[in-house]
C-alpha positions in Angstrom: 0.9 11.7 14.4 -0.8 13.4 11.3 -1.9 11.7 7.7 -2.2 13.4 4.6 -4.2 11.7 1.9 -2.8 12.5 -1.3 -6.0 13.0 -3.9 -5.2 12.6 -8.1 -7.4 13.1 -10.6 -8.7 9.3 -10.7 -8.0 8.5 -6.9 -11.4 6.8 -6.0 -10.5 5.1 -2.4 -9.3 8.9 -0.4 -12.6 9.2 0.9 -12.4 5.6 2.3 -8.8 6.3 3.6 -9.6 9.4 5.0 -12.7 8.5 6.9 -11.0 5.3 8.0 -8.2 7.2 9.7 -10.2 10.0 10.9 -13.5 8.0 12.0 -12.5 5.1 12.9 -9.1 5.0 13.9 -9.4 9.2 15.4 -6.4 10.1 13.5 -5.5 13.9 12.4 -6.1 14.1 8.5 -4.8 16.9 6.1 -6.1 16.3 2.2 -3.4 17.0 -0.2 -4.1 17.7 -3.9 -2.4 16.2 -6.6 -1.3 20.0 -7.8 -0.2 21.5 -4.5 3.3 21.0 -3.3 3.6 22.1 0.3 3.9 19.6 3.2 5.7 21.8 5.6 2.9 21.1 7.9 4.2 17.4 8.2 7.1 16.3 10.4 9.4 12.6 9.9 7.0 11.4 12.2 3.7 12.1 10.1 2.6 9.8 7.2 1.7 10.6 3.8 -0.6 8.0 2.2 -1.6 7.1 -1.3 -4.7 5.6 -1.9 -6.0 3.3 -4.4 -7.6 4.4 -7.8 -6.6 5.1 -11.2 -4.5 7.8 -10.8 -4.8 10.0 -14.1 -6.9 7.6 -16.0 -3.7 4.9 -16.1 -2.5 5.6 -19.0 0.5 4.7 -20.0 1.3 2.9 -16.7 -0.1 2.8 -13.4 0.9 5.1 -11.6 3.4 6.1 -14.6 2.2 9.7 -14.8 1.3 10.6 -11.1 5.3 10.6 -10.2 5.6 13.5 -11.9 2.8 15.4 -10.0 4.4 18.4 -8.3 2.9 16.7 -5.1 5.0 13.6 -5.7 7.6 15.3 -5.9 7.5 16.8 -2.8 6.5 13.1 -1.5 9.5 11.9 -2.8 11.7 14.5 -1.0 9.5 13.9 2.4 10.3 10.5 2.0 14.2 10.4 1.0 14.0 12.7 4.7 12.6 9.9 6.3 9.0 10.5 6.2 6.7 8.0 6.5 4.4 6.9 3.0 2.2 4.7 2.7 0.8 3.3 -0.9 -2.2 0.7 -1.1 -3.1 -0.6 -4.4 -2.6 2.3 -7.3 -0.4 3.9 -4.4 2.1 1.0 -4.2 1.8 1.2 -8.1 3.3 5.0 -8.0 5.5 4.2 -5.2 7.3 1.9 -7.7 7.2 3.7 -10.3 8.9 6.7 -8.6 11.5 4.4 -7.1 10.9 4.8 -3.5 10.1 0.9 -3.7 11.8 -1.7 -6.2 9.9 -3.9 -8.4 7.3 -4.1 -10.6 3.4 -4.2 -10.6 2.4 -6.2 -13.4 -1.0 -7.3 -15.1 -2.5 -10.0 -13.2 -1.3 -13.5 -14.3 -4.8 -14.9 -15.3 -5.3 -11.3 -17.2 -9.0 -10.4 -15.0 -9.6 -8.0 -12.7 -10.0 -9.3 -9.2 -12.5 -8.0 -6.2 -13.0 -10.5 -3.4 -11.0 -10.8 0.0 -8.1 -12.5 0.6 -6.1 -13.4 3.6 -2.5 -12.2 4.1 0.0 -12.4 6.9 3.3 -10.2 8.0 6.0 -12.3 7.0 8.1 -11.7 9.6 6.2 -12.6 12.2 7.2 -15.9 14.2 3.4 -16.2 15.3 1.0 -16.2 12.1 -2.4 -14.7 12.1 -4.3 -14.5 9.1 -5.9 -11.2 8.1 -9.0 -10.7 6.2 -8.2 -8.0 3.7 -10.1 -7.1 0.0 -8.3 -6.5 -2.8 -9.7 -5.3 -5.6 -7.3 -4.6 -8.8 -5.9 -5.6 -12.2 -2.5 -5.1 -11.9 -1.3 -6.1 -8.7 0.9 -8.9 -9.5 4.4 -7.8 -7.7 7.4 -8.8 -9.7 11.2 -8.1 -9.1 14.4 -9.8 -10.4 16.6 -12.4 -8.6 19.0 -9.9 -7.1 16.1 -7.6 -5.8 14.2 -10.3 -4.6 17.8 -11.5 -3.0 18.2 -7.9 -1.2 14.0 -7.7 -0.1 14.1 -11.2 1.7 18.0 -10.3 3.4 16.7 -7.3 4.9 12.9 -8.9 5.9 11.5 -6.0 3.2 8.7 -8.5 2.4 6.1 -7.3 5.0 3.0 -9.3 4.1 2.2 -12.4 1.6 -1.1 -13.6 0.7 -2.1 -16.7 2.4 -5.0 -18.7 3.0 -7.5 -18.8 6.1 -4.5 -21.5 7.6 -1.8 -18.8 7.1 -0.3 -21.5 4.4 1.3 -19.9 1.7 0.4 -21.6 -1.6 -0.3 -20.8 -4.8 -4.1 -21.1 -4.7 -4.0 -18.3 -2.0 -2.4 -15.9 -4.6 -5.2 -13.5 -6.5 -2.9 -12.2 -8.4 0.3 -14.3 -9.3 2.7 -12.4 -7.4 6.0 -13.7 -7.0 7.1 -15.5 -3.7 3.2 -14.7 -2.8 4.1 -10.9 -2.1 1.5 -8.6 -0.9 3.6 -5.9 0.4 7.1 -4.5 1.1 9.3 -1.9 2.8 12.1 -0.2 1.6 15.1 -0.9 3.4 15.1 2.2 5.7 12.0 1.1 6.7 9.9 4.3 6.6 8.0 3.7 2.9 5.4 0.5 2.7 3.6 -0.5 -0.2 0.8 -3.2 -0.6 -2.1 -4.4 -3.2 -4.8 -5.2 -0.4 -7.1 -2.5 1.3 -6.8 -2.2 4.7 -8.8 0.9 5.0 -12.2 -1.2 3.5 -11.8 -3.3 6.7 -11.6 -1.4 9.6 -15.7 -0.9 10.2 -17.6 -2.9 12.6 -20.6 -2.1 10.5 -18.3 -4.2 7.5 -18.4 -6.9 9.9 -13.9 -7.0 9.6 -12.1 -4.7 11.2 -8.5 -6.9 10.6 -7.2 -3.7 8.7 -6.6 -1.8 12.1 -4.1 -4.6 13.1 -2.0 -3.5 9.5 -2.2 0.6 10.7 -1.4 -0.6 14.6 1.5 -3.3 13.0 3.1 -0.5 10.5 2.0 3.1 12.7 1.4 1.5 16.3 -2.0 3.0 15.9 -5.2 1.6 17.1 
């Protein structure tokens, strides 16, 4: 299985994604930049990733300007093939924006930006294990309207909601005011995930938290 790490003008977490799958985890890594468009070299069974940042400054929206990148667009197409993406933080920002994943990303509810770590859980899971995960964003407060929200719990889309160090789900566990606690979802093919926390600035020993491997073995089957 290969990775690309897709880099924009703004990205300022690739180098932590790429050393975390290459390093740590011993993953093949391709960089891709923001004005290329070939991906040939990936197959359905690769991953591209978007990392965290401020992809083009921000303006406008986040992420509102990187879907047009000719990378994206080729992203978009890999995707709609049944390529696997992944988007953390301003990734799952341009991942909705480009409509590969529904919803919103909103300004956080108590208007601050937030840096600590949190604790989330796969909300499909039957057992419940909280993982330690940092977050650090302003906008990551996931919103979607009844009928979306209707079709993302019918098809188990939701794939992780904050929590606290219990696994309860409350509201005091949310950083960000996120509906239903959401943290990350799928589409409903089940080959694009999106998600506000970082895994890949908690897979270190040297950190002292390595709970992010358990997100790339849960979502990749990778150690």
């Amino acid at each position: 299985m290969k990775f690309g790490v897709v880099i924009f003008p703004g990205s300022n977490c690739d180098r932590d994604m790429i050393e975390t799958l290459r390093d740590e985890l011993k993953q093949e890594v391709i960089e891709l930049w923001h004005k290329d468009k070939d991906i040939s070299m990936f197959n359905t069974e690769d991953c591209i990733v978007l990392p965290g940042g401020f992809s083009y400054g921000d303006y406008l929206r986040c992420g509102a300007i990187a879907k047009f990148s000719p990378m994206m667009q080729s992203v978009i197409e890999f995707a709609n093939k049944g390529g696997k993406v992944l988007g953390i933080c301003n990734g799952f920002q341009i991942l909705c924006e480009s409509g590969l994943l529904p919803g919103v990303l909103l300004r956080n509810s108590h208007q601050q930006f937030v840096c600590k770590n949190i604790f989330i859980k796969e909300a499909a899971s039957e057992s419940c294990e909280p993982l330690k995960i940092p977050v650090a964003h302003g906008e990551g407060r996931y919103f979607a309207n009844d009928a979306t929200l209707e079709q993302l719990e019918m098809h188990r889309q939701i794939i992780y909601r904050y929590c606290d160090d219990g696994c309860a789900v409350t509201i005091e566990s949310n950083p960000n005011g996120a509906i239903h606690n959401i943290a990350g979802i799928c589409n409903k093919e089940r080959n694009v995930y999106g998600m506000m926390p970082h895994p890949e600035r908690a897979c270190s020993e040297a950190l002292g938290n390595t709970d992010g491997r358990k997100i790339f073995t849960h979502l990749f089957g990778i150690n």
